[in-house]
C-alpha positions as CSV (number, residue, x, y, z in Angstrom):
1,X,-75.9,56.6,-61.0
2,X,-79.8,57.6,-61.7
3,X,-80.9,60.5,-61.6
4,X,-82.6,60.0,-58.5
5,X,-79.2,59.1,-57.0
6,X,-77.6,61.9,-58.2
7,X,-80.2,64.5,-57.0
8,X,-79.9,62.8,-53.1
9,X,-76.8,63.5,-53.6
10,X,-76.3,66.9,-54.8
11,X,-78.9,67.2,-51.5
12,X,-76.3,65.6,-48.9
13,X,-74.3,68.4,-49.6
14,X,-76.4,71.4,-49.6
15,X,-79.8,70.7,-47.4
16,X,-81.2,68.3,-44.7
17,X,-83.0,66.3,-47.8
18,X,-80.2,64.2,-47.6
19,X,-83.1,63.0,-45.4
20,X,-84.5,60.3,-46.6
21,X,-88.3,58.5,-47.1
22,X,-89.2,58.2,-43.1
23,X,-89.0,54.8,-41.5
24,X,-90.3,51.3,-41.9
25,X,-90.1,48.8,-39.5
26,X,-88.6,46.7,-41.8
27,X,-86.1,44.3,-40.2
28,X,-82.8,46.5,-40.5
29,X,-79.1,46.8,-38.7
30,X,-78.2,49.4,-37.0
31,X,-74.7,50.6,-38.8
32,X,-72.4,50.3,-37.0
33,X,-69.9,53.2,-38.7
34,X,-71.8,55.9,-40.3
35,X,-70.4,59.1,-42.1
36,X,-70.8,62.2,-40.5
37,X,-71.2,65.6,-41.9
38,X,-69.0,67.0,-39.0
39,X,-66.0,68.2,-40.4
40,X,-63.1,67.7,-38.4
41,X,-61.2,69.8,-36.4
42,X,-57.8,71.0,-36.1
43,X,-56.0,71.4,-33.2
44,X,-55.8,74.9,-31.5
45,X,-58.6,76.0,-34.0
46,X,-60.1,79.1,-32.4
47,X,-63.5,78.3,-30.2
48,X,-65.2,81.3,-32.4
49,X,-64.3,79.8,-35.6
50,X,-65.4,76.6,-34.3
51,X,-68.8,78.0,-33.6
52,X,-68.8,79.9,-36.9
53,X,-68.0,76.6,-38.4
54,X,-71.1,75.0,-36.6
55,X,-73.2,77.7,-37.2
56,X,-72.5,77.7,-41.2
57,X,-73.6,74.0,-41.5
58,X,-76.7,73.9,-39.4
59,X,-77.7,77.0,-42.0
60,X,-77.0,74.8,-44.2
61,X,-78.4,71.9,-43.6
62,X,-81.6,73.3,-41.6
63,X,-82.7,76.2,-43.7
64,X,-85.4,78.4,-42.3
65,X,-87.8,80.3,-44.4
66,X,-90.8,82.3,-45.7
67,X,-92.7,80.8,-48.4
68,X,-95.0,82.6,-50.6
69,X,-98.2,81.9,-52.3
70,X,-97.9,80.6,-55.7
71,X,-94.3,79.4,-55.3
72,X,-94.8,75.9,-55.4
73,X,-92.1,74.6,-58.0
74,X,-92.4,70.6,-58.1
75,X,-89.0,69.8,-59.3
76,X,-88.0,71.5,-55.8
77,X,-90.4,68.6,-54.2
78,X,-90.3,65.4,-56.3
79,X,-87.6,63.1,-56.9
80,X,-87.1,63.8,-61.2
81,X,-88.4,60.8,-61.5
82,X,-91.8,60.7,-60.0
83,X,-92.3,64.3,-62.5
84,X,-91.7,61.5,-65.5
85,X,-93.4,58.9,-64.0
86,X,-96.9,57.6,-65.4
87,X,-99.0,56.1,-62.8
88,X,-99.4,52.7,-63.1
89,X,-103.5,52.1,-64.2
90,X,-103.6,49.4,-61.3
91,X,-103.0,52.2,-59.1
92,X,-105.3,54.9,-60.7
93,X,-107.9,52.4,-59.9
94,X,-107.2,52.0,-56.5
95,X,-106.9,55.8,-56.4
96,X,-110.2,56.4,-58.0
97,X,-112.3,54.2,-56.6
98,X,-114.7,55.5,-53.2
99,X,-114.5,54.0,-50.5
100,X,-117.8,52.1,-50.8
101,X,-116.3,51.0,-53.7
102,X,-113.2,49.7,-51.7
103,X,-114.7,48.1,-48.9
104,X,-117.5,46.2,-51.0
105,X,-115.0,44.7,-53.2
106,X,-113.2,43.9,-49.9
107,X,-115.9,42.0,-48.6
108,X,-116.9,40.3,-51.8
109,X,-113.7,38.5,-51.2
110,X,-113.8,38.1,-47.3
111,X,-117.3,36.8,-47.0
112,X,-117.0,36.8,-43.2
113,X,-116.4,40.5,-42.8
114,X,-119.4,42.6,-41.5
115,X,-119.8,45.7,-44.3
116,X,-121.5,47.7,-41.9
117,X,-118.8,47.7,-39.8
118,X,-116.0,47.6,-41.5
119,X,-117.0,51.1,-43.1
120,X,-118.4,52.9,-40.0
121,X,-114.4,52.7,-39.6
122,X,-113.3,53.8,-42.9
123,X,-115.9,55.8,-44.3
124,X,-117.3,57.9,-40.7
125,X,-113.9,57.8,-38.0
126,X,-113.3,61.4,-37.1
127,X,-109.2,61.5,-35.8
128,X,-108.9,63.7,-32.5
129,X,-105.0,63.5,-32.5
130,X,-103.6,61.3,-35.3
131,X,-104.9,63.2,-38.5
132,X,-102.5,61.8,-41.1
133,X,-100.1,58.6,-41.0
134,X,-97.5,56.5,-43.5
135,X,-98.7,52.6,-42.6
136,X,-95.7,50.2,-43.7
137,X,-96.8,46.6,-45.1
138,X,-95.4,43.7,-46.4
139,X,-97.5,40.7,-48.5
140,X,-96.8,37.3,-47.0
141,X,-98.1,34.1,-47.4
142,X,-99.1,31.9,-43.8
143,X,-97.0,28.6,-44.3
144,X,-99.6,26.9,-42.6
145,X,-102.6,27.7,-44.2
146,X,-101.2,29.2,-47.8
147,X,-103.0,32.3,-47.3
148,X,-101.5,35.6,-48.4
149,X,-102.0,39.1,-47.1
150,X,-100.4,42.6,-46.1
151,X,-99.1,42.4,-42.9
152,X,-98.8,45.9,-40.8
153,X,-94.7,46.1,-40.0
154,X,-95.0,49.6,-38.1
155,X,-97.0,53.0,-38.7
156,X,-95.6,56.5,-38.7
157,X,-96.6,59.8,-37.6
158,X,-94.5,61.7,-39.8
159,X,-94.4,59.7,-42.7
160,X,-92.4,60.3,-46.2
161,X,-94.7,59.8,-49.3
162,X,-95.6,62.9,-51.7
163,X,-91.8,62.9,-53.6
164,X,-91.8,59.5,-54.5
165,X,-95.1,59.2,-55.8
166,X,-96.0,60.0,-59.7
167,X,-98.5,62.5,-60.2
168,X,-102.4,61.4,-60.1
169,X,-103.5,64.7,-62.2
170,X,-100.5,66.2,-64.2
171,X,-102.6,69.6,-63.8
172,X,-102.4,69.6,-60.2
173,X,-98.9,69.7,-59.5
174,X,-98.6,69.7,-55.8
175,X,-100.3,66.2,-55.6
176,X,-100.6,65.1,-52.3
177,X,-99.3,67.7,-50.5
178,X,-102.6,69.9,-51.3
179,X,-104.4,66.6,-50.7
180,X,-103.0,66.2,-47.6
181,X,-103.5,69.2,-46.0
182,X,-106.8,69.7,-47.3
183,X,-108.4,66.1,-46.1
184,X,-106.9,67.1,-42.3
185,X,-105.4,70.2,-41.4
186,X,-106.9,72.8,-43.1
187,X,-110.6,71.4,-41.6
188,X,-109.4,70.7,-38.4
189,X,-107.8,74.3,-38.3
190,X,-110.6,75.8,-39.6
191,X,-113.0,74.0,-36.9
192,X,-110.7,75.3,-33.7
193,X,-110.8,78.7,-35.5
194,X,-114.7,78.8,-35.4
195,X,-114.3,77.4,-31.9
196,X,-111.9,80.3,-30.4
197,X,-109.3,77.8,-30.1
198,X,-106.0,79.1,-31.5
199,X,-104.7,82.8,-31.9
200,X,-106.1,84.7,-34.7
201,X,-103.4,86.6,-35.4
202,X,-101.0,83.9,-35.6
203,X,-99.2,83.1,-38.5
204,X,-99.0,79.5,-40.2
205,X,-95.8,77.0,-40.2
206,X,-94.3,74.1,-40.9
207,X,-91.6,72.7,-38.2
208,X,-89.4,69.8,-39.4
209,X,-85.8,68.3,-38.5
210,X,-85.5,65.7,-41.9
211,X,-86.7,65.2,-45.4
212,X,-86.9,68.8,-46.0
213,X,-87.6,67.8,-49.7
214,X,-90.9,67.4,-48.4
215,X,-91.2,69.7,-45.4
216,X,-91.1,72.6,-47.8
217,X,-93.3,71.5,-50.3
218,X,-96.1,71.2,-47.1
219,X,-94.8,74.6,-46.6
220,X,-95.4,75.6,-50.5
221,X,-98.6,74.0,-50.6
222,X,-100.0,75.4,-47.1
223,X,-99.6,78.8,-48.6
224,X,-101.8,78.1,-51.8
225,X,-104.2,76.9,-49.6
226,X,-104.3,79.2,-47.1
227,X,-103.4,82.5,-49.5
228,X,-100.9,83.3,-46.9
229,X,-97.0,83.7,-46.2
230,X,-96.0,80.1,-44.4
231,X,-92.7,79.9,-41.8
232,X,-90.5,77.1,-42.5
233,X,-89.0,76.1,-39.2
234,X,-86.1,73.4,-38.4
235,X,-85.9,71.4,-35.1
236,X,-82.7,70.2,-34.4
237,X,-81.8,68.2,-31.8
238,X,-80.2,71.2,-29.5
239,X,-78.3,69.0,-27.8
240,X,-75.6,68.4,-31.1
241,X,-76.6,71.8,-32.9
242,X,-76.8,74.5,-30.3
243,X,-80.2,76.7,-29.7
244,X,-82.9,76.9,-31.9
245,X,-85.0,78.9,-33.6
246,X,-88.5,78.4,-31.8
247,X,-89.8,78.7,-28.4
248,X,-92.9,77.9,-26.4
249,X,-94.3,80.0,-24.0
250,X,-97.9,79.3,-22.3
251,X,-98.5,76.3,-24.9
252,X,-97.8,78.9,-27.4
253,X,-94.7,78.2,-30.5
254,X,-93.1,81.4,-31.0
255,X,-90.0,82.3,-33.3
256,X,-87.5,83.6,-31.3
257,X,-86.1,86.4,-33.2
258,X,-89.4,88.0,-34.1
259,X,-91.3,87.0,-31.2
260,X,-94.0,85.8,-33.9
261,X,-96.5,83.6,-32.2
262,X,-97.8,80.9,-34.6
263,X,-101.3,79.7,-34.6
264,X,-101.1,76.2,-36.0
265,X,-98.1,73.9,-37.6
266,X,-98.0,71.0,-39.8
267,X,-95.2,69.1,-38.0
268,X,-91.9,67.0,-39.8
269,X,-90.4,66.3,-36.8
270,X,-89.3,62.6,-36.2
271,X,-86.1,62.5,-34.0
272,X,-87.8,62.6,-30.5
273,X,-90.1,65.1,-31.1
274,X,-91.4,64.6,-27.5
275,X,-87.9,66.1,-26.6
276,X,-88.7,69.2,-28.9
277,X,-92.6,69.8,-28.9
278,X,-94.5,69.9,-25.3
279,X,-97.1,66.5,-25.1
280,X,-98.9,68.7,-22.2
281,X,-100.5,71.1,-25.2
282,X,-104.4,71.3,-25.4
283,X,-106.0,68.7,-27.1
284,X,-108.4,71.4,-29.4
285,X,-111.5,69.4,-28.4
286,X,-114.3,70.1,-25.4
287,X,-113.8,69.0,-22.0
288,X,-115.4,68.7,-18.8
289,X,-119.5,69.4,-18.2
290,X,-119.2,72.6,-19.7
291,X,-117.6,71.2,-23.1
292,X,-115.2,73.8,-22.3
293,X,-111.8,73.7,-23.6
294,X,-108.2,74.8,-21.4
295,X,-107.0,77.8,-23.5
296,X,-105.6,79.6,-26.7
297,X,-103.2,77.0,-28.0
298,X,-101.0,76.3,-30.9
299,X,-102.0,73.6,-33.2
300,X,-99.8,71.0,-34.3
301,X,-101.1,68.1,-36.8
302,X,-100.2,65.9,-36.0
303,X,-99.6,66.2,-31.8
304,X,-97.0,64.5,-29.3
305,X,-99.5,62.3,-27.9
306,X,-100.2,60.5,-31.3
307,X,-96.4,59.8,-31.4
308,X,-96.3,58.6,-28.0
309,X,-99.4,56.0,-28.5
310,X,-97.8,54.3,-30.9
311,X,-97.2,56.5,-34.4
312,X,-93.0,57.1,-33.4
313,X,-93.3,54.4,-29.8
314,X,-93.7,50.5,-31.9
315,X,-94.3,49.4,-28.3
316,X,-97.6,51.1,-27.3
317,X,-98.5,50.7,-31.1
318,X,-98.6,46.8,-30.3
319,X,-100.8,47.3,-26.9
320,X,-102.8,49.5,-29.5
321,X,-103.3,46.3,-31.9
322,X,-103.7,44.3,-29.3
323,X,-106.3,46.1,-27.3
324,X,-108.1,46.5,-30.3
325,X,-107.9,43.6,-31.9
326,X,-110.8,41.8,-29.8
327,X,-113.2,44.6,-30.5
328,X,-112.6,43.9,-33.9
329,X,-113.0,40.4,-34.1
330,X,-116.2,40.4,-32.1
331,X,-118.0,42.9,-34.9
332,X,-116.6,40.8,-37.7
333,X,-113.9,43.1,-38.9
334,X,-110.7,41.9,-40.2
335,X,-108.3,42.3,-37.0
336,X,-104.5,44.5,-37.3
337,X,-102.1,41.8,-38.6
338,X,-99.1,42.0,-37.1
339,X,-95.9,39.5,-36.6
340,X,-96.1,38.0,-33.3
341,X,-94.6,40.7,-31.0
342,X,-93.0,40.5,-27.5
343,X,-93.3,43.5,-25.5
344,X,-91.2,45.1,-22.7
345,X,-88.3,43.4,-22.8
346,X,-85.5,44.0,-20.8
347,X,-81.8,43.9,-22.4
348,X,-80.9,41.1,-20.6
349,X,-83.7,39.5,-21.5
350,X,-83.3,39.3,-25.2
351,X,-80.9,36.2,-26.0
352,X,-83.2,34.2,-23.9
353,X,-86.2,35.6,-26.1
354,X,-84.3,34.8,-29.1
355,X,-83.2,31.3,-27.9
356,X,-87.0,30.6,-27.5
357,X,-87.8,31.6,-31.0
358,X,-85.3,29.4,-32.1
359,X,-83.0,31.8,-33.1
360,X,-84.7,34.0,-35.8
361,X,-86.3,37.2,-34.7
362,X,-86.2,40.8,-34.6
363,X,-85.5,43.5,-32.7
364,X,-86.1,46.8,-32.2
365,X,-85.7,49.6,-29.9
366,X,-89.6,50.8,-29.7
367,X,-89.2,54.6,-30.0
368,X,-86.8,54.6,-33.0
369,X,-87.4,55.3,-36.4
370,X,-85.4,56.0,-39.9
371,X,-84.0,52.1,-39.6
372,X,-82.2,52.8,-36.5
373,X,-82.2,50.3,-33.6
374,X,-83.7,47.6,-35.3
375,X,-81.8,44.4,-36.1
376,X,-82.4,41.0,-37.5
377,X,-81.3,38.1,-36.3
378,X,-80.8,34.8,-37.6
379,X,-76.9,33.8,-36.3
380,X,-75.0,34.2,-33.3
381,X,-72.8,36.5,-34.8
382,X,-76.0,39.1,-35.7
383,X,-77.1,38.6,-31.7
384,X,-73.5,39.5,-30.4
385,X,-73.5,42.6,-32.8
386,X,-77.1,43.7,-31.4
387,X,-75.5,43.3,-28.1
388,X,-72.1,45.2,-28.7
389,X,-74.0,48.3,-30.4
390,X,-77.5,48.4,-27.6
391,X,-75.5,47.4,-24.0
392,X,-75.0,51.3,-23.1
393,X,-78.7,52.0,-24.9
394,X,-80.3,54.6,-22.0
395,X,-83.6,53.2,-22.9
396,X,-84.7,50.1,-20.7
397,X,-87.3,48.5,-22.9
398,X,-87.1,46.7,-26.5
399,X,-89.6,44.1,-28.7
400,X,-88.7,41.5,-30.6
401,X,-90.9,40.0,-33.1
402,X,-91.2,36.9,-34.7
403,X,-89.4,37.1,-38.5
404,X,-90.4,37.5,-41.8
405,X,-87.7,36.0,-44.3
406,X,-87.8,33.2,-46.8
407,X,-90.1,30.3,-46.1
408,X,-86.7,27.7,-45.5
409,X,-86.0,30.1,-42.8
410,X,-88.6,32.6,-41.3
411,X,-89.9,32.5,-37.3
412,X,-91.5,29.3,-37.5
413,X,-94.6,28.3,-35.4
414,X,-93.7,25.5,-33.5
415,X,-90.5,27.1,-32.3
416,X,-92.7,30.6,-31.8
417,X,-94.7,28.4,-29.2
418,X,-98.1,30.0,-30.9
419,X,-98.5,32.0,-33.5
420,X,-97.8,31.1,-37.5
421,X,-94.9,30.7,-40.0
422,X,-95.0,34.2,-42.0
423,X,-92.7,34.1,-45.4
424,X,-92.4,37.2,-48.1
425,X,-94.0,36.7,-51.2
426,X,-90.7,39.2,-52.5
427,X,-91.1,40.7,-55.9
428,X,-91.7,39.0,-59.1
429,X,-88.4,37.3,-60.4
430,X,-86.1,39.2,-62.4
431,X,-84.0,37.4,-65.4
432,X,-81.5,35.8,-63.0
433,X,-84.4,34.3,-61.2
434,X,-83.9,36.4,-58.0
435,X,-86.1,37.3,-55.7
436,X,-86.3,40.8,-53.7
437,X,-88.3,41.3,-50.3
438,X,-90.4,44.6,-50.4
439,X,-92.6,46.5,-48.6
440,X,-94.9,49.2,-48.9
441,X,-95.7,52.7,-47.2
442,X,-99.4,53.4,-47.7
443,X,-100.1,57.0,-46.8
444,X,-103.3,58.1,-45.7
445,X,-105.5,61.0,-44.1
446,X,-108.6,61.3,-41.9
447,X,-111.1,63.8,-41.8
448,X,-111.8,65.4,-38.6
449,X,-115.2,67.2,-39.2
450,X,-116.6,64.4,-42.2
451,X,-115.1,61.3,-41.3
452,X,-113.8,58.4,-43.2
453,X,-110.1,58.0,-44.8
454,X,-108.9,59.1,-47.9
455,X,-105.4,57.1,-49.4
456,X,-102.9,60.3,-50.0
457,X,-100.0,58.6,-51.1
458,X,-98.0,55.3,-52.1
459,X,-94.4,54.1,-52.6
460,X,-92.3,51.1,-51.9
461,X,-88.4,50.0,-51.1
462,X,-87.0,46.8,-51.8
463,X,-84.1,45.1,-49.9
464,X,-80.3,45.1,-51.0
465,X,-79.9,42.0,-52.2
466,X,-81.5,39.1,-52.6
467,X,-83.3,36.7,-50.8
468,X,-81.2,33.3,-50.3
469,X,-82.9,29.7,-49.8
470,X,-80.7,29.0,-47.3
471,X,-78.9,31.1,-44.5
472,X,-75.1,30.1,-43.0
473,X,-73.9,31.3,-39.9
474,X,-71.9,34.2,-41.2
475,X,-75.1,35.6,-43.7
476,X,-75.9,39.1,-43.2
477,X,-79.4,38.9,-43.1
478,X,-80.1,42.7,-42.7
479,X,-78.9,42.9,-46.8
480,X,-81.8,40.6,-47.6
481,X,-84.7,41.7,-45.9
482,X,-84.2,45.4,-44.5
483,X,-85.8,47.8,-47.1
484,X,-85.5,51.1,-45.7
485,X,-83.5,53.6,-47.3
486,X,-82.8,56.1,-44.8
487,X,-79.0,55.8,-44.2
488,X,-78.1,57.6,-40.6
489,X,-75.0,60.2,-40.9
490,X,-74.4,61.2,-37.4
491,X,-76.1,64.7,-35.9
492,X,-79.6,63.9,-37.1
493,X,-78.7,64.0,-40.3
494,X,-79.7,61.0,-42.6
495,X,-78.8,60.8,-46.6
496,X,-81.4,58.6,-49.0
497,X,-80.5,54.7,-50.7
498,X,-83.1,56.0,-53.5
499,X,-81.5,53.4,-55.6
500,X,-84.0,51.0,-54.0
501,X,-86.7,52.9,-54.1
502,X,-89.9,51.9,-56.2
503,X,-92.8,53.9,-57.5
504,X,-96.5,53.0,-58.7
505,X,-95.3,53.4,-61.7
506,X,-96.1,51.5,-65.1
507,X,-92.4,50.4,-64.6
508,X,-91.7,49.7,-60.8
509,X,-95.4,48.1,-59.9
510,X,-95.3,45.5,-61.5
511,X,-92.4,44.3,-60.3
512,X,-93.8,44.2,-56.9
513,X,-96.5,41.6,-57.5
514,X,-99.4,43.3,-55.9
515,X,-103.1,42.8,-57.5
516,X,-105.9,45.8,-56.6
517,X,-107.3,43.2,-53.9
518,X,-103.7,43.6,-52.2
519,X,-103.8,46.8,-52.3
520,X,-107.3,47.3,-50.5
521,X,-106.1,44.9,-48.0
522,X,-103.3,47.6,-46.8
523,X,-105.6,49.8,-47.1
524,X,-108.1,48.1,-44.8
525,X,-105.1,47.2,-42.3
526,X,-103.8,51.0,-42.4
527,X,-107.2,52.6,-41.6
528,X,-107.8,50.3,-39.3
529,X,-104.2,50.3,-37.6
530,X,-104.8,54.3,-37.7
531,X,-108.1,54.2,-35.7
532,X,-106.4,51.7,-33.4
533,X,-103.4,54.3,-32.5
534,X,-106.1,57.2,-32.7
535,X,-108.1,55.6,-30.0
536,X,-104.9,54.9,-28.2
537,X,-104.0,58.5,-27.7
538,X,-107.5,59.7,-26.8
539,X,-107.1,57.1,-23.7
540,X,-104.1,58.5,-22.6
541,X,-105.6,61.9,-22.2
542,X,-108.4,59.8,-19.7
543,X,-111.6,61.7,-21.2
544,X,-109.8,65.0,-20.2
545,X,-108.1,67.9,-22.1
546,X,-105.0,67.1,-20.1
547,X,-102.2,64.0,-21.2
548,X,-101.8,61.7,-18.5
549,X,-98.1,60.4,-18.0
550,X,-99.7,58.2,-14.8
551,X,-101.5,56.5,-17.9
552,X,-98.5,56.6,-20.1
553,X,-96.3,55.3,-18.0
554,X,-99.1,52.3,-17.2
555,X,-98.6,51.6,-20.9
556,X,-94.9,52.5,-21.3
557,X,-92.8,52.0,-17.8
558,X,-89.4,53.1,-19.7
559,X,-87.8,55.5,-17.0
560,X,-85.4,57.2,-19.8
561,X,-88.3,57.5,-22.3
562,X,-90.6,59.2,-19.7
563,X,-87.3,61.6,-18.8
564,X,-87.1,62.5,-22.2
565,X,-90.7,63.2,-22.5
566,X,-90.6,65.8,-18.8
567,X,-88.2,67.7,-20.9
568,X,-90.3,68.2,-23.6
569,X,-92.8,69.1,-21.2
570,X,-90.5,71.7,-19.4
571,X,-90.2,73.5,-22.7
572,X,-93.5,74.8,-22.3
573,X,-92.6,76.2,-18.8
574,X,-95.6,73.9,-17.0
575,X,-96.4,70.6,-16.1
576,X,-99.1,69.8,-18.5
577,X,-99.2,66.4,-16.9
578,X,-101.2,65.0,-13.7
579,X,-98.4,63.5,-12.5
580,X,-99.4,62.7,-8.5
């Protein structure tokens, strides 16, 4: 076992960092048996023990604290092997290099893009909701044209990153955490400050319900920056752990015990946070003629409505792409590469999809993440499985996109009706000649008062096993091309396949293949697919200071999602939204 392995594991057992790196889209199966961390019970056991029982483990596996200044300690926030890691030099260039730097060499090599504007997105977009993202790619080749690229597979709100990646300065040992925060939410905390926007005698926080690995080396890092104590606070799902340890009152997050309000939070919550954080809070920027704003409000980087438009929903993300795709074709900007994507598609729906497509495809459940709900499909036996684990699935709406796999047997066009045959290009072969499919989480940052992107973070997962040149009818096609390592345990609680895990390290890069043009290229398509999301949230909210779930729901008609989202809503004791 590594010692990467054996650290996840020590962390099963004692913390919530059994958590893994947060989700790709990658094509994955839903298990159907996980373990839990439940223990069982025995008969006639007492109802107080039970609780006392219940109690103990969500202490334990949710920890809630007050971190100090100058306590950041990096082997409590980075997998051992990132600490001994030395960046690989391909990626120190990538790193290193401006973004003028980026974007010329980008379109020294794609004659047709405009420069102009191509970096009056990169270099001068200010984020009004999604501050920070994790973009997940994968480099494909076209069959039909022999072109390869990074395709976008899905981009996250809440995105994993800092603990798998080797440090870029050995004397600044919180890497990108301080990076992070600094590019977006300490400027765009300082800027509602100025403005009288948030409570100044709030304290700071970081909320979080996985990975807390990560989560409390934000927290760590937040107080160096700040030079101020930082609460660490869990959000469980209620529902399976009892009542937490937050409240909102008056778009306000308060701890419950102390009543102490908090002024702004950098948010780790990816399990339905729309269930857990109110969507209906103040957007921080001016409204109406008077450029006034509603109220006093907590901050939370990154907000509800950035999930919902397409950072934690995969469908609205597509309507994002697709929406701005045009825009970008018309100013001579590479468009969001995606695979061909079907949207709102009913349950019942989905063999005849599938059948269409020839039988290959993938599907997912759009407001998942972590690797749940998303299956790949290439036999009869996979589609019957899909069908057996989603036919009592409360949500109404799926997607199914066209396949990535090996060239023999990827989504092809013809059958696609439209569209083109995408293959992985896979790592570079190993001894035995096999090759692995891979993706890679870019992470990056915008900044709110500047402009322009910074990258923050990189790391990359490769499948199981594999990839065949030919598929039967009984493959498992989930071993060979699903890369995430999250592993779901029941109650919310998810344990790491680290094993699979590769860094930008001098030894794990260059297995994946990937030159420093490929690497621009995700970083063009993450900027971009950022901005596209970004823009996508500041529709919903209709040029007001108020979210609009008449807009959502023109985007996102899925009755149990919208349920779930009134709920979150409720929390806040008001209807934030302008439902008629």
């Amino acid at each position: 076992m590594s010692s990467v392995e054996i650290a996840t594991a020590a962390m099963v057992a004692t913390s919530p960092d059994a958590v893994s790196a947060a989700s790709s889209g990658s094509p994955i199966h839903s298990p159907s048996t996980s373990p839990s961390l439940e223990h069982p019970q025995a008969g006639g056991e007492e109802t107080a023990n039970v609780d006392s029982d219940k109690e103990q483990k969500r202490k334990d596996h949710f920890p809630q604290r007050v971190v100090q200044p100058s306590t950041f300690e990096p082997s409590d926030h980075f997998y051992p092997r990132a600490l001994n890691a030395q960046i690989h030099p391909t990626v120190r260039k990538f790193l290193v290099m401006s973004n003028e730097q980026r974007i010329r060499r980008f379109c020294h090599t794609h004659a047709e893009v405009s420069y102009e504007h191509l970096m009056g997105f990169i270099n001068s977009f200010k984020p009004k909701h999604l501050m920070w993202s994790g973009t997940d790619l994968m480099s494909v080749t076209e069959k039909e044209t022999g072109m390869s690229f990074m395709t976008v597979i899905e981009l996250n709100t809440c995105a994993s990153g800092q603990k798998s990646s080797p440090l870029f300065d050995e004397n600044i040992e919180e890497g990108g955490y301080g990076k992070l925060l600094k590019r977006c939410f300490w400027p765009e905390l300082q800027r509602r400050a100025e403005a009288g926007m948030i409570l100044e005698e709030g304290a700071l926080g970081v909320i979080y319900d996985k990975n807390f690995m990560e989560a409390s080396g934000y927290a760590a890092s937040m107080a160096d920056v700040s030079g101020e104590s930082v609460h660490l606070l869990p959000m469980w799902d209620e529902e399976k752990w009892g009542e937490g340890v937050t409240e909102w009152k008056d778009d306000i997050l308060y701890i419950k015990e102390t009543q102490t309000p908090i002024r702004a939070v950098f948010r780790y919550v990816t399990q339905q946070p729309w269930k857990k954080i109110p969507v209906s809070l103040p957007t921080g920027h001016p409204s109406g003629t008077d450029g006034s704003v509603r109220k006093k409000s907590t901050f939370v980087c990154n907000p509800i409505s950035a999930c919902l438009a397409g950072g934690r929903n995969k469908m609205v993300a597509a309507k994002a792409f697709e929406t701005f795709n045009p825009e970008l074709d018309m100013l001579s900007v590479p468009m969001i590469r995606t695979p061909r994507t079907i949207r709102d598609v009913k349950f019942e729906e989905v063999r005849r999809w599938i059948d269409r497509m020839g039988g290959y495809g993938c599907i997912k459940i759009p407001y998942k993440n972590a690797g749940q709900g998303v299956y790949t499909i290439t036999n009869a036996n996979e589609l019957d499985e899909f069908e057996t684990q989603e036919k009592d699935n409360p949500y109404s709406l799926f997607i199914i996109q066209s396949l990535i796999a090996n060239s023999k047997w990827s989504s092809s066009a013809t059958a696609q009706r439209g569209g083109s045959t995408l293959f992985h290009n896979g790592t570079v072969p190993n001894k035995k000649g096999q090759i692995y499919v891979a993706d890679l989480r870019l992470q990056v940052a915008g900044h709110p008062i500047e402009g322009g992107f910074e990258p923050i973070s990189m790391y990359a997962r490769r499948a199981a096993k594999p990839l065949d040149d030919t598929i039967t009818p009984e493959s498992d096609s989930w071993s060979q091309l699903g890369t995430n390592l999250s592993v779901g345990l029941g109650n919310g609680l998810f344990a790491s396949e680290s094993g699979r895990l590769l860094m930008m390290d001098r030894k794990d890069f260059d297995t994946l293949g990937l030159s420093l043009d490929a690497l621009i290229d995700a970083y063009v398509q993450a900027c971009l697919s950022h901005v596209a999301v970004d823009r996508q949230a500041e529709w919903l909210y209709h040029g007001k200071d108020q979210f609009s779930l008449v807009f959502f729901r023109s985007v996102c008609d899925d009755a149990h999602l919208i349920e779930e989202v009134k709920k979150g809503i409720a929390l806040n004791k008001c209807d934030g939204s302008e439902e008629k």
